[in-house]
PQR file of N, CA, C, O and H, with PARSE charges and radii, in Angstrom:
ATOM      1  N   UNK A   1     -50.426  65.795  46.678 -0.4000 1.5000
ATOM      2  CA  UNK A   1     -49.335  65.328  47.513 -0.0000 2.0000
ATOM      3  C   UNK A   1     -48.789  66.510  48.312  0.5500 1.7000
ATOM      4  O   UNK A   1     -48.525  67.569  47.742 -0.5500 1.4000
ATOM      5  N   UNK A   2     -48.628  66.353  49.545 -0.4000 1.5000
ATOM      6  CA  UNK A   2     -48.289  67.503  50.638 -0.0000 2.0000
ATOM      7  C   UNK A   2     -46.679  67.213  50.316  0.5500 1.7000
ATOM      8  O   UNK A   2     -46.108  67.297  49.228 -0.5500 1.4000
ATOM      9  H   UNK A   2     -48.843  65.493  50.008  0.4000 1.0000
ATOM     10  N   UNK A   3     -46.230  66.910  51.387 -0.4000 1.5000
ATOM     11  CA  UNK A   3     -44.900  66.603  51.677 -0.0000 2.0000
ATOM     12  C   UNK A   3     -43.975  65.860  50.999  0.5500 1.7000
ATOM     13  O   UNK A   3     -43.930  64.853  51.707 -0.5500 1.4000
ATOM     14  H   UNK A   3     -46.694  66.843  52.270  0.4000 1.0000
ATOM     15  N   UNK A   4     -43.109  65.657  49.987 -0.4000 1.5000
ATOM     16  CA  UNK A   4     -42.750  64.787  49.320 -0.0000 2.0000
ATOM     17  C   UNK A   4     -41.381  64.260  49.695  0.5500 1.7000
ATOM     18  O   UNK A   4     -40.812  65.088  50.406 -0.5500 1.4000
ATOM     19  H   UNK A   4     -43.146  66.474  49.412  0.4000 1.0000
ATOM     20  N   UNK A   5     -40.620  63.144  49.467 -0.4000 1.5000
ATOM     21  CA  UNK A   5     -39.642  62.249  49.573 -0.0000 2.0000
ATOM     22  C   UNK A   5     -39.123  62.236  48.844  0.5500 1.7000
ATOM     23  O   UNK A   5     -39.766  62.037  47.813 -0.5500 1.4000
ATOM     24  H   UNK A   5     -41.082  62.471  48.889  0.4000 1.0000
ATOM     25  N   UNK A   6     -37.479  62.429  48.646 -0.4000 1.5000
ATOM     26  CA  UNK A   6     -36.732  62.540  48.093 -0.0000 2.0000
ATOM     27  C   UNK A   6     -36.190  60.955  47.744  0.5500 1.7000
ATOM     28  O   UNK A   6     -35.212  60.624  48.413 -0.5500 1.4000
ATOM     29  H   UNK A   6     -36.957  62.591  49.483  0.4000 1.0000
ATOM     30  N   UNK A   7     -36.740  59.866  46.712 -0.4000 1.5000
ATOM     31  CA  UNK A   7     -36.473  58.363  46.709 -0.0000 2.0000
ATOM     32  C   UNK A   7     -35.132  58.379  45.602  0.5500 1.7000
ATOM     33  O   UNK A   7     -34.262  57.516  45.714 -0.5500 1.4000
ATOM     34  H   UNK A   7     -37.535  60.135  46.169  0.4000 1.0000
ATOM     35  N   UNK A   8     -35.065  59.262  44.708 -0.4000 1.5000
ATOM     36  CA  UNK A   8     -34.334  58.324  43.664 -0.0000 2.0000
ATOM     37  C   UNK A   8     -33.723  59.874  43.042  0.5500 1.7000
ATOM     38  O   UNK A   8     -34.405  60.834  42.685 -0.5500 1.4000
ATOM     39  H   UNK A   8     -35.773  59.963  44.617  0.4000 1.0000
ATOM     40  N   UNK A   9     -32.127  59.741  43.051 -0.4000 1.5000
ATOM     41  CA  UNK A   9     -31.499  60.956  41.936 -0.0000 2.0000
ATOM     42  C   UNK A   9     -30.652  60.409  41.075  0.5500 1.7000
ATOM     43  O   UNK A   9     -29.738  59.780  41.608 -0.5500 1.4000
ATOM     44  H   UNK A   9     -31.574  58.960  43.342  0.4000 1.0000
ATOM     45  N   UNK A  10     -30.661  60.454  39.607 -0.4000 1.5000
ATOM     46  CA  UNK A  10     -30.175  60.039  38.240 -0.0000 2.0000
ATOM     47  C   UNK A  10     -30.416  60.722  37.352  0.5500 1.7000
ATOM     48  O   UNK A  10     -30.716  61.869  37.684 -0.5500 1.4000
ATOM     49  H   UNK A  10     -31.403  60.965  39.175  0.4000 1.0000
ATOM     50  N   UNK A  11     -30.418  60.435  35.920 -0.4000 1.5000
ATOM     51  CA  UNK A  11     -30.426  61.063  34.880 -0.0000 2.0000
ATOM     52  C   UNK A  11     -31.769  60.747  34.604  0.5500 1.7000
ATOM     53  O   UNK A  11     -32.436  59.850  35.120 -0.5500 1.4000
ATOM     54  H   UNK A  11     -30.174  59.504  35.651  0.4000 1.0000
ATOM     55  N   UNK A  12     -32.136  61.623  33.679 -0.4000 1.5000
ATOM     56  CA  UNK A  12     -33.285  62.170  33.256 -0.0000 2.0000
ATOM     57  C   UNK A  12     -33.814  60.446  33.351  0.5500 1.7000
ATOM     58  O   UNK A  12     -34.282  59.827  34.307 -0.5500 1.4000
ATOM     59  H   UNK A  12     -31.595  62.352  33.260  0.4000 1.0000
ATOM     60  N   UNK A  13     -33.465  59.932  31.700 -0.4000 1.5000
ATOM     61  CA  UNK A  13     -33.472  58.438  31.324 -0.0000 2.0000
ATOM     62  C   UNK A  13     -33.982  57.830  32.635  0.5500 1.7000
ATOM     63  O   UNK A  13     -35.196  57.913  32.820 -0.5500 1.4000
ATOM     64  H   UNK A  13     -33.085  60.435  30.924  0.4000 1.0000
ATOM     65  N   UNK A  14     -33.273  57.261  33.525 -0.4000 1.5000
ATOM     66  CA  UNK A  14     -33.404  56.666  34.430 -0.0000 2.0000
ATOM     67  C   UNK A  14     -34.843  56.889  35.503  0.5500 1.7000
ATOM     68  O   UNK A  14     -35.691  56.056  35.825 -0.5500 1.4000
ATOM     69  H   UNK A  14     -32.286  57.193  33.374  0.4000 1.0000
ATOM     70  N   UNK A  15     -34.773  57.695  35.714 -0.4000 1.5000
ATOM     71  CA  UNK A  15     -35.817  58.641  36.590 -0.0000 2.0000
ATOM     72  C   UNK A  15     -36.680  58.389  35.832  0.5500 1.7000
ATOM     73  O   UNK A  15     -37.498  58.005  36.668 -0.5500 1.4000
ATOM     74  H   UNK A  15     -34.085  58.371  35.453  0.4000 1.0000
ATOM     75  N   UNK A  16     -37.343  58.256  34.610 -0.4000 1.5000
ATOM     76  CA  UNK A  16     -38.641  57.887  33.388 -0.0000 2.0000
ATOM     77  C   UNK A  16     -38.904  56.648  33.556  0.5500 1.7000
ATOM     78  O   UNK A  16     -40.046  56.193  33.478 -0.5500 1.4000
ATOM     79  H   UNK A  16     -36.680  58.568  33.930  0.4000 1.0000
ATOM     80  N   UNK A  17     -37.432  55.677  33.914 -0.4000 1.5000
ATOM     81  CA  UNK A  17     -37.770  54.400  34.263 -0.0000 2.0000
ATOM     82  C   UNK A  17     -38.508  53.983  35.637  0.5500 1.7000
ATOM     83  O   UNK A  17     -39.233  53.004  35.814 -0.5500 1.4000
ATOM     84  H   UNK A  17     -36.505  56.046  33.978  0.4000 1.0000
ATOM     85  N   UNK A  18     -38.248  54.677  36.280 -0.4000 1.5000
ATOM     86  CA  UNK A  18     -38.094  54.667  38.158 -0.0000 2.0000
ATOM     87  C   UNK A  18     -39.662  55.007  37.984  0.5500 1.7000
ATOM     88  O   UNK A  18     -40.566  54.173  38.022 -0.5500 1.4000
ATOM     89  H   UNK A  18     -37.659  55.472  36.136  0.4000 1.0000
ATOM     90  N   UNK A  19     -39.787  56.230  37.809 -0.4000 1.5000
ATOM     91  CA  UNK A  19     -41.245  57.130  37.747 -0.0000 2.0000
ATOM     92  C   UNK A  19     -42.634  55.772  37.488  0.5500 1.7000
ATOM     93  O   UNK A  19     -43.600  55.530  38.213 -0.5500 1.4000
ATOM     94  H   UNK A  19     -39.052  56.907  37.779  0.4000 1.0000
ATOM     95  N   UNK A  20     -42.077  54.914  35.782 -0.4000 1.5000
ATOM     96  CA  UNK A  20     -42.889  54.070  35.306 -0.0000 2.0000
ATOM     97  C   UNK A  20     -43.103  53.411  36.238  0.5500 1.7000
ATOM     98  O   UNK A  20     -44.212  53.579  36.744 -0.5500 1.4000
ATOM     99  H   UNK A  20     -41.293  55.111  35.194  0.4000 1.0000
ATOM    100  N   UNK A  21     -42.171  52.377  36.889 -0.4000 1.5000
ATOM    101  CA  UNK A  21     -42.145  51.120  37.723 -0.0000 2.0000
ATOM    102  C   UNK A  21     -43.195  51.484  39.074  0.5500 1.7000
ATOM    103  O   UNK A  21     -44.060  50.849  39.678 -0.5500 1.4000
ATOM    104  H   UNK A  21     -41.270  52.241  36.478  0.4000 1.0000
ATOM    105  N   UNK A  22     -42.628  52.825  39.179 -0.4000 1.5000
ATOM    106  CA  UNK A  22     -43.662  53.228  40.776 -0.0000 2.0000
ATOM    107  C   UNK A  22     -45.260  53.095  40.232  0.5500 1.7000
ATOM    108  O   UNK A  22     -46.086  52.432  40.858 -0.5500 1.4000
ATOM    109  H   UNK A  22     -41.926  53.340  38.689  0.4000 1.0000
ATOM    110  N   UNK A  23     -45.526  53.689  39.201 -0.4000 1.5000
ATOM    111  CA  UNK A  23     -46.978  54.139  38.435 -0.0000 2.0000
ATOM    112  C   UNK A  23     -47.495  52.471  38.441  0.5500 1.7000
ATOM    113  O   UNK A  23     -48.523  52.067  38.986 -0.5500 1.4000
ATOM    114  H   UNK A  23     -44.855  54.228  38.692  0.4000 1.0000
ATOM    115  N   UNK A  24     -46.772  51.860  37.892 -0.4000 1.5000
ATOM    116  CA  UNK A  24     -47.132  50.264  37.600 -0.0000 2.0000
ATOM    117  C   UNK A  24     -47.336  49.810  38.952  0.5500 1.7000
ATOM    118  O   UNK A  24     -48.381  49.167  39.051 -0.5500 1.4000
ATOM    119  H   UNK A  24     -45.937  52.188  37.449  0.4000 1.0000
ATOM    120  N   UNK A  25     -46.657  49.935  40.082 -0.4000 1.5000
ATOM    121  CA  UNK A  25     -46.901  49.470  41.597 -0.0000 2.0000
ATOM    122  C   UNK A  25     -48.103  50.510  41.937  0.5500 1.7000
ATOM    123  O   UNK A  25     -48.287  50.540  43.153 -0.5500 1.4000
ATOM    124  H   UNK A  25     -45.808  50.458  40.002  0.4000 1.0000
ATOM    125  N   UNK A  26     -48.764  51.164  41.392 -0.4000 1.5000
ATOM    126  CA  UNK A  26     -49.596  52.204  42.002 -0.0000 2.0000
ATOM    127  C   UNK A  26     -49.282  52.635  43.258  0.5500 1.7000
ATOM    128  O   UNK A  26     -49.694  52.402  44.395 -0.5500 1.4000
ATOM    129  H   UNK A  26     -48.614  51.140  40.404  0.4000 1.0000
ATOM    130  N   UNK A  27     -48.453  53.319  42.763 -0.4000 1.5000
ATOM    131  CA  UNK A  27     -47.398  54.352  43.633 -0.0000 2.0000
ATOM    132  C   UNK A  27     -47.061  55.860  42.802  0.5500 1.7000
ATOM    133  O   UNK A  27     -46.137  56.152  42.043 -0.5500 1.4000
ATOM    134  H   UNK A  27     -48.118  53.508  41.839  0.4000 1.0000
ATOM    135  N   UNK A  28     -47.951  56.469  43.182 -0.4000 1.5000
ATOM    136  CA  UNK A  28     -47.923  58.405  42.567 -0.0000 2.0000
ATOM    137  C   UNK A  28     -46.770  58.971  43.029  0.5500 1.7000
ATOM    138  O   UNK A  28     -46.509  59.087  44.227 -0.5500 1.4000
ATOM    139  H   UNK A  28     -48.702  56.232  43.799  0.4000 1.0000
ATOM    140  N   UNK A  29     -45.687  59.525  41.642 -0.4000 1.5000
ATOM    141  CA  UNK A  29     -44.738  60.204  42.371 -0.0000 2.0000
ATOM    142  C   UNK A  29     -44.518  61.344  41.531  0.5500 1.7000
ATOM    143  O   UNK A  29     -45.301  61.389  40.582 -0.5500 1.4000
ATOM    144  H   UNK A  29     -45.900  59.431  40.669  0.4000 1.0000
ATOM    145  N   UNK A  30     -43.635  62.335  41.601 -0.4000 1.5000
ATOM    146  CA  UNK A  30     -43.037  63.576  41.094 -0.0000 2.0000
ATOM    147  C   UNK A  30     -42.027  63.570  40.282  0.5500 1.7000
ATOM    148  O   UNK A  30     -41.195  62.848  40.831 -0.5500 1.4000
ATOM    149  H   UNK A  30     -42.999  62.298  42.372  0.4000 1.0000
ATOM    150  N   UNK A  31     -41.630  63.925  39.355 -0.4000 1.5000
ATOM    151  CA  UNK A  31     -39.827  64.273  38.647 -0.0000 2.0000
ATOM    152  C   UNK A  31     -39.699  65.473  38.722  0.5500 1.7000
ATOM    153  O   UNK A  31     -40.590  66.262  38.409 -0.5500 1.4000
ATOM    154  H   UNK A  31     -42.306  64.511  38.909  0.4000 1.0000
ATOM    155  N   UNK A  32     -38.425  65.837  39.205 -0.4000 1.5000
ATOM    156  CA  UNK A  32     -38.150  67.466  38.549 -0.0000 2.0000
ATOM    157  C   UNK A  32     -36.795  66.735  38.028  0.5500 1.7000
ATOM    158  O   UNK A  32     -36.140  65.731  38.310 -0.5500 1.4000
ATOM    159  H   UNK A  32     -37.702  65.195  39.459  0.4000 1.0000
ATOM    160  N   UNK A  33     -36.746  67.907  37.027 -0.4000 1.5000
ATOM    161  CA  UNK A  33     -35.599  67.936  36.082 -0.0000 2.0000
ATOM    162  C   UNK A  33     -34.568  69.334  36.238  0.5500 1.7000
ATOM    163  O   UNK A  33     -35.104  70.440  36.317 -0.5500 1.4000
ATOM    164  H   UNK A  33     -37.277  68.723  36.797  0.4000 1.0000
ATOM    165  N   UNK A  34     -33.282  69.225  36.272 -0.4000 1.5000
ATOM    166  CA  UNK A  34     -32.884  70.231  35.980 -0.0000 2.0000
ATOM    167  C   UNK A  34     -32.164  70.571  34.756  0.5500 1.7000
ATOM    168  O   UNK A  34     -31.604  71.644  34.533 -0.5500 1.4000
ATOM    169  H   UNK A  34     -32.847  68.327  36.208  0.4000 1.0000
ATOM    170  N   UNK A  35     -32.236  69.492  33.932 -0.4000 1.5000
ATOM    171  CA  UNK A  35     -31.843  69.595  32.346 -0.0000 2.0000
ATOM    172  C   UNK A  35     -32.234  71.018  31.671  0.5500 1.7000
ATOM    173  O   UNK A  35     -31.633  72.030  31.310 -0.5500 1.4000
ATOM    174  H   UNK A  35     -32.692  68.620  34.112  0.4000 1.0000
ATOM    175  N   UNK A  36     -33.227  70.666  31.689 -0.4000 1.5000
ATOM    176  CA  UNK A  36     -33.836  72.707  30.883 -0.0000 2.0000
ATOM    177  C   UNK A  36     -33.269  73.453  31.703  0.5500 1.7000
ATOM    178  O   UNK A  36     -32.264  73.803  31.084 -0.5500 1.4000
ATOM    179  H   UNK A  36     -33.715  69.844  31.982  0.4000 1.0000
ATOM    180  N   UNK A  37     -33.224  74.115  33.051 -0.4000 1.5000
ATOM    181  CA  UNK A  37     -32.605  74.900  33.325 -0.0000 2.0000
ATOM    182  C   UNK A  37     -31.300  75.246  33.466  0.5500 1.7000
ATOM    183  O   UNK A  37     -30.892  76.342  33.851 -0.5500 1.4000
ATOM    184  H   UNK A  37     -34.040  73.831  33.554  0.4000 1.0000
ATOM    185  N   UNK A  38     -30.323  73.837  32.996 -0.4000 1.5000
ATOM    186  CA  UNK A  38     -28.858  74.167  33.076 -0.0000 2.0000
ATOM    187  C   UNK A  38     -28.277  74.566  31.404  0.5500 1.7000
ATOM    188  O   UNK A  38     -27.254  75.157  31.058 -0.5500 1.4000
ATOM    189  H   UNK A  38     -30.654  72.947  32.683  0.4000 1.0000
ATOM    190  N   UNK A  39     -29.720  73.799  30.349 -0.4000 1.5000
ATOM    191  CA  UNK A  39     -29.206  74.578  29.187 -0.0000 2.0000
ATOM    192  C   UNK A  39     -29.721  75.541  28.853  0.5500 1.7000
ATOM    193  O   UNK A  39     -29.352  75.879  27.728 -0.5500 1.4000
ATOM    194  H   UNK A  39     -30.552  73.320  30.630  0.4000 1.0000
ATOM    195  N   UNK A  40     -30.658  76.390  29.440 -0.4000 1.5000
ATOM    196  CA  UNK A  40     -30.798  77.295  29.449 -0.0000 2.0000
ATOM    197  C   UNK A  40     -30.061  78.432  29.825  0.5500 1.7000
ATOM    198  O   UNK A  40     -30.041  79.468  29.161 -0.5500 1.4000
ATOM    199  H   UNK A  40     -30.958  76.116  30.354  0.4000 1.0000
ATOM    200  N   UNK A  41     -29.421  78.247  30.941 -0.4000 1.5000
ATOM    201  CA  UNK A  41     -28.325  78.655  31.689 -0.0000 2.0000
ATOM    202  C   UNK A  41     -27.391  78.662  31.350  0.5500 1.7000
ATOM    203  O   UNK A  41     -26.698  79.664  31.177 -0.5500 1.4000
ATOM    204  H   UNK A  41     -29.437  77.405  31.481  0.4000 1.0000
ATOM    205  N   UNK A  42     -27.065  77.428  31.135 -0.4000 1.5000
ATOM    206  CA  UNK A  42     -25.879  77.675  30.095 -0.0000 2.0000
ATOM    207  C   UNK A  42     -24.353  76.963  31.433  0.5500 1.7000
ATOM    208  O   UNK A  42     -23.174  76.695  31.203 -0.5500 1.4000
ATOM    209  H   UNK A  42     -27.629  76.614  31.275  0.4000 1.0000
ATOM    210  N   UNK A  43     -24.981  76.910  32.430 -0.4000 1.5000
ATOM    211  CA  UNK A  43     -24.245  76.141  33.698 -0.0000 2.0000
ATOM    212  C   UNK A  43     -24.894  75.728  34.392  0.5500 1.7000
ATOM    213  O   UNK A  43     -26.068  76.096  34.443 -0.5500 1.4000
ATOM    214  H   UNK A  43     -25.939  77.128  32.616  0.4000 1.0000
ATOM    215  N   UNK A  44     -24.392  74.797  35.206 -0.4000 1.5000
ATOM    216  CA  UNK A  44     -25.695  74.217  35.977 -0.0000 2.0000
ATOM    217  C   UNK A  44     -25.793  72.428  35.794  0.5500 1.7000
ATOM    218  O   UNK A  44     -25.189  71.760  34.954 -0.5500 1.4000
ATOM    219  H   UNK A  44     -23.438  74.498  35.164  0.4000 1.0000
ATOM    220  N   UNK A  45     -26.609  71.999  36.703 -0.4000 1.5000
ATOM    221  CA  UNK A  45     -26.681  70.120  36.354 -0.0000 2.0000
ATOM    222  C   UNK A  45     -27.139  70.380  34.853  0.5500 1.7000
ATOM    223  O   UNK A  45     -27.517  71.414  34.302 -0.5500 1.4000
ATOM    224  H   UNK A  45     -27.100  72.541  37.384  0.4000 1.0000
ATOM    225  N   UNK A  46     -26.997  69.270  34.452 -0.4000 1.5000
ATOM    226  CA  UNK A  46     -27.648  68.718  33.068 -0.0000 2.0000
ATOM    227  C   UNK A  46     -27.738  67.075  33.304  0.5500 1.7000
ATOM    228  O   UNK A  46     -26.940  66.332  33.875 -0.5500 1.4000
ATOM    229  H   UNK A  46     -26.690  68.430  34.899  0.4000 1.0000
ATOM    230  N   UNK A  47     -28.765  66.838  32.777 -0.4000 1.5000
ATOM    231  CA  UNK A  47     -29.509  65.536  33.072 -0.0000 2.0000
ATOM    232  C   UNK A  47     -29.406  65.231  34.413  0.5500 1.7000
ATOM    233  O   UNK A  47     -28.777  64.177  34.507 -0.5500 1.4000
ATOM    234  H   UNK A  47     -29.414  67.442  32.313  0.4000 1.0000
ATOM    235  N   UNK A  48     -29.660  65.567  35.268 -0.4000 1.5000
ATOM    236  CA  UNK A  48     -29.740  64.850  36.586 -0.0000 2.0000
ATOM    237  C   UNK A  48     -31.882  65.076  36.820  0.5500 1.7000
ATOM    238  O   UNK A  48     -32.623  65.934  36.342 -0.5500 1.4000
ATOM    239  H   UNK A  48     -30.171  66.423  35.192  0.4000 1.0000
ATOM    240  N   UNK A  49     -32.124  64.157  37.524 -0.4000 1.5000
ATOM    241  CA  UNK A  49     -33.532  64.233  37.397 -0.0000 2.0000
ATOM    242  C   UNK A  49     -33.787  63.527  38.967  0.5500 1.7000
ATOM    243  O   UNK A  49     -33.054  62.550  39.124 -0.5500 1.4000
ATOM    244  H   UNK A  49     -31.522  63.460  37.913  0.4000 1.0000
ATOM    245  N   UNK A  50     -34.497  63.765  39.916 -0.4000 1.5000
ATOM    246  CA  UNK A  50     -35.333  63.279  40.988 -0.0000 2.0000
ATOM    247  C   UNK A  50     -36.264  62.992  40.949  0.5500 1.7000
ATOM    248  O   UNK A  50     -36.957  63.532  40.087 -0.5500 1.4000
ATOM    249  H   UNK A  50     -35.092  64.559  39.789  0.4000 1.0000
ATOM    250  N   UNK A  51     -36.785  62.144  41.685 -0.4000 1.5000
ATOM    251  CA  UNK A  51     -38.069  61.522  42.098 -0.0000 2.0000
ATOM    252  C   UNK A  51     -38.426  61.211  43.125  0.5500 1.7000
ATOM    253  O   UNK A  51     -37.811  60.391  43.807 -0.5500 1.4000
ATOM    254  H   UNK A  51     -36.222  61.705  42.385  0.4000 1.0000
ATOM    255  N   UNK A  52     -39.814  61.949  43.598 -0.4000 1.5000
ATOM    256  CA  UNK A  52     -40.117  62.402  44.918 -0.0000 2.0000
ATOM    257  C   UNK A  52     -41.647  61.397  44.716  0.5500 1.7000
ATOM    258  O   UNK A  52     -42.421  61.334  43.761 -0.5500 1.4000
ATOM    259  H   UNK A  52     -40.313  62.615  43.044  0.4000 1.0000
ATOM    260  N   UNK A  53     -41.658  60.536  46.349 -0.4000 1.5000
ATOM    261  CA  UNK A  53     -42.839  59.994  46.408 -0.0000 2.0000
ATOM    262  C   UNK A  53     -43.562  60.620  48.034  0.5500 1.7000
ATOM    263  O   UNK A  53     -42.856  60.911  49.000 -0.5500 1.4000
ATOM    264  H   UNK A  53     -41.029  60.587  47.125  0.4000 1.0000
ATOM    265  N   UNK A  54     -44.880  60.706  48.016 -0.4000 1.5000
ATOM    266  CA  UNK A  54     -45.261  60.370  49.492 -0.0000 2.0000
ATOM    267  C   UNK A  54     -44.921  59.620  50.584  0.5500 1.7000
ATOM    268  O   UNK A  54     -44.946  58.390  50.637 -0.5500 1.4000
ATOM    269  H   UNK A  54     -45.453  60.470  47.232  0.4000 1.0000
ATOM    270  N   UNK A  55     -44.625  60.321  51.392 -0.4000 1.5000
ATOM    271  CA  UNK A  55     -44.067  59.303  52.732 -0.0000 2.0000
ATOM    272  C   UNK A  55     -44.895  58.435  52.989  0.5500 1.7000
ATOM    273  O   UNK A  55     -44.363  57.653  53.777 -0.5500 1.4000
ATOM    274  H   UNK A  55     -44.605  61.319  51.348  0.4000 1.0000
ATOM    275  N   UNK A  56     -45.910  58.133  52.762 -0.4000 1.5000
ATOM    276  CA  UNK A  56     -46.081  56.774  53.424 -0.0000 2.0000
ATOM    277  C   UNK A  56     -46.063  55.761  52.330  0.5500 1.7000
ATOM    278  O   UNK A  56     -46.729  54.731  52.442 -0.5500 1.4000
ATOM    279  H   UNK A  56     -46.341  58.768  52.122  0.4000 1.0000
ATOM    280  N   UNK A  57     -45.429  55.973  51.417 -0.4000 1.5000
ATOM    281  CA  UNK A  57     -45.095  55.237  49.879 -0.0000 2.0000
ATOM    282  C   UNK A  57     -43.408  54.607  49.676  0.5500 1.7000
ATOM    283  O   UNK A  57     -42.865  53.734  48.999 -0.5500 1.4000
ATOM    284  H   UNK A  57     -44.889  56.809  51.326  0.4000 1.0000
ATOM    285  N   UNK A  58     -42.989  55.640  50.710 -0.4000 1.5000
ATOM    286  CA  UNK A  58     -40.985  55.592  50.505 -0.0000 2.0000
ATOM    287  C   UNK A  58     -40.821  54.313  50.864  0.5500 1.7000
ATOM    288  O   UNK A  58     -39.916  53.812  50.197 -0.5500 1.4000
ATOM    289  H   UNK A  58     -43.429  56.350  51.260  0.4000 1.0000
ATOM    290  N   UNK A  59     -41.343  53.499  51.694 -0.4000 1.5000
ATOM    291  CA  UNK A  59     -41.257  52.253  51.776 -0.0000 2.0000
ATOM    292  C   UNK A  59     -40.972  51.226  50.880  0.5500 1.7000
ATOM    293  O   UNK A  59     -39.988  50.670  50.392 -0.5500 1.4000
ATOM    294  H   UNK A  59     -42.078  53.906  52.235  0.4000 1.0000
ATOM    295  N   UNK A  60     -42.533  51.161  50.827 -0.4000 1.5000
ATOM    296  CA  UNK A  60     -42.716  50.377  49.120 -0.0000 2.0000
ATOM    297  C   UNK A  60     -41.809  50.472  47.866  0.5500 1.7000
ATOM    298  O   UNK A  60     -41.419  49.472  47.263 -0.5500 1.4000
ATOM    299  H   UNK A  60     -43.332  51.613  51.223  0.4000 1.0000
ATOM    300  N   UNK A  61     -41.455  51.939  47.462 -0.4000 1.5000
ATOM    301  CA  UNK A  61     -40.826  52.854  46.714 -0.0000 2.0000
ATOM    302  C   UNK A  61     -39.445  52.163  46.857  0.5500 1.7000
ATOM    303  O   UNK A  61     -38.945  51.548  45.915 -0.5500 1.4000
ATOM    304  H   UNK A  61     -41.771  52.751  47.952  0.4000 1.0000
ATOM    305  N   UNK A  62     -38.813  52.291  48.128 -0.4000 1.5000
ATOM    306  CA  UNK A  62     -37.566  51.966  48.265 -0.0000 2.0000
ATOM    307  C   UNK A  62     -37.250  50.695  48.047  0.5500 1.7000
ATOM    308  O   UNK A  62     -36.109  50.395  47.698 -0.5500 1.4000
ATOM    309  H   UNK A  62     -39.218  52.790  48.894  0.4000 1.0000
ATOM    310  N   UNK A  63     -38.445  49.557  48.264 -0.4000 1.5000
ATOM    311  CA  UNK A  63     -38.207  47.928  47.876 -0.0000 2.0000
ATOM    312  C   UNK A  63     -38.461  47.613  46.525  0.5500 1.7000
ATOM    313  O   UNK A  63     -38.180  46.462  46.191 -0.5500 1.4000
ATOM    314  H   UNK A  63     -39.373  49.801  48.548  0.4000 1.0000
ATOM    315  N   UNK A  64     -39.055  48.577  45.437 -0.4000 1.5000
ATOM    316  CA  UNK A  64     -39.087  48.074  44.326 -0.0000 2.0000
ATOM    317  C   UNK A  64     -38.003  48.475  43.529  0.5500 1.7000
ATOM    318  O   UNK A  64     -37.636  47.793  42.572 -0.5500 1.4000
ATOM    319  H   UNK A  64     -39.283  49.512  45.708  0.4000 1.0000
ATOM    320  N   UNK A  65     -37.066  50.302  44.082 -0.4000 1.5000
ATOM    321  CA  UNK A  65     -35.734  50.369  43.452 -0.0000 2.0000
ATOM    322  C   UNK A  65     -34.759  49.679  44.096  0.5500 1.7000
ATOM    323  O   UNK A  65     -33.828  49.431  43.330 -0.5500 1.4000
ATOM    324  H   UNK A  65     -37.364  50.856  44.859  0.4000 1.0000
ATOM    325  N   UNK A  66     -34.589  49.241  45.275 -0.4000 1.5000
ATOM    326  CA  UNK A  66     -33.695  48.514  45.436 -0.0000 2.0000
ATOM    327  C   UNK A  66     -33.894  46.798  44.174  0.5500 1.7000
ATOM    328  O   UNK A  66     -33.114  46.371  43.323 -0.5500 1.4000
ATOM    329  H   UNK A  66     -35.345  49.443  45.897  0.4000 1.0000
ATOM    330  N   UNK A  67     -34.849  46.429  44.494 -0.4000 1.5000
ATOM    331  CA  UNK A  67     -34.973  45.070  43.638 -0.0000 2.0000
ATOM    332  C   UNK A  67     -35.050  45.844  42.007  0.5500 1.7000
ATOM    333  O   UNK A  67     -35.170  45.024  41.096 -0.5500 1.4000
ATOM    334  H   UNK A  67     -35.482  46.777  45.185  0.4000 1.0000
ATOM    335  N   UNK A  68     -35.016  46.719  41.754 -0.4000 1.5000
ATOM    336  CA  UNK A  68     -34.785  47.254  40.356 -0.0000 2.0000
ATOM    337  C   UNK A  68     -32.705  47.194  40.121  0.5500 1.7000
ATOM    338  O   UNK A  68     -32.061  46.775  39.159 -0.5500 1.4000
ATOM    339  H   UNK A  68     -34.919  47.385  42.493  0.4000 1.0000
ATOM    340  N   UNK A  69     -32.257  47.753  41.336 -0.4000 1.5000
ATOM    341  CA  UNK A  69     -30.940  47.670  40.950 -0.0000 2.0000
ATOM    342  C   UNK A  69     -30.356  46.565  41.118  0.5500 1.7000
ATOM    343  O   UNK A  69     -29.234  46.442  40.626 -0.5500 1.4000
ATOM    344  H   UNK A  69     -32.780  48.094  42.117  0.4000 1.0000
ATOM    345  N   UNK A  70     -30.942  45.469  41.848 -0.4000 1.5000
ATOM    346  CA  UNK A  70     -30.681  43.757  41.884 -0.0000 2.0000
ATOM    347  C   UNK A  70     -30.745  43.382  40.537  0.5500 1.7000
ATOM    348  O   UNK A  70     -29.680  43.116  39.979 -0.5500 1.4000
ATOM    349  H   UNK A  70     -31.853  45.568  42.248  0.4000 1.0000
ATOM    350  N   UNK A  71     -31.786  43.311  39.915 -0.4000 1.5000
ATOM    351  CA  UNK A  71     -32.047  43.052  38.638 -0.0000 2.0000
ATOM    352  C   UNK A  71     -31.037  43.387  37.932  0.5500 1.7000
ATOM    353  O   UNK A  71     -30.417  42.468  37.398 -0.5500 1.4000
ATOM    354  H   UNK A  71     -32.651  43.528  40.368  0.4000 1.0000
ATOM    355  N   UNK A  72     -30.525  44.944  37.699 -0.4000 1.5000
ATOM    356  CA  UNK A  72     -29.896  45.393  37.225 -0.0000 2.0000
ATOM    357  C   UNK A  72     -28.274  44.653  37.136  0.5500 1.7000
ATOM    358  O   UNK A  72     -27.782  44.212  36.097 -0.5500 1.4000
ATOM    359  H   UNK A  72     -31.029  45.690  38.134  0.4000 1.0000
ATOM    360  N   UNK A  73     -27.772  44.650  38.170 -0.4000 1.5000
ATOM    361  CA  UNK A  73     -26.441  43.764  38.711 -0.0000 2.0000
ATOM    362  C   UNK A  73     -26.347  42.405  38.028  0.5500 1.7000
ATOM    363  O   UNK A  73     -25.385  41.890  37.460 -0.5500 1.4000
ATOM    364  H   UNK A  73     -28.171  45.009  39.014  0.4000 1.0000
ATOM    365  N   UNK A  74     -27.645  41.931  38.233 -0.4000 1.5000
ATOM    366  CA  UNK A  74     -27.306  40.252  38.222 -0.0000 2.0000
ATOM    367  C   UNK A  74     -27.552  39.718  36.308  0.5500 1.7000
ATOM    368  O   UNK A  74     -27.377  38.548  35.967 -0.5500 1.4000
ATOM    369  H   UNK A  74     -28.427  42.349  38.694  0.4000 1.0000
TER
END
């Protein structure tokens, strides 16, 4: 993956969910975490986690978390 897309920022948890759902749509994406490095640190985010897909994926990407947080609501 060259260039990546910034689709989804939450907690670790969440982002594991997001990550799955894309993998299941066969849709390849990224997490970084900054959990280890803020307790390592000792300051810093803790649990916040991203998920980065290919641009020509953010599409798709963006209609299955949006209908993920529909779900979620209703």
């Amino acid at each position: 993956m060259a260039e990546l897309t910034l689709i989804f920022e939450g907690t670790d948890f969440e982002s594991k969910i997001v990550k799955g759902r894309l993998e299941d749509a066969g849709i390849k994406s990224l997490t970084k975490s900054e959990t280890n490095a803020g307790l390592i640190s000792g300051f810093g985010s803790v649990d916040v986690s991203r998920v980065f897909v290919n641009p020509a994926d953010v599409d798709k990407a963006s209609e299955l978390i949006e209908k993920m947080n529909s779900d979620k609501e209703a």
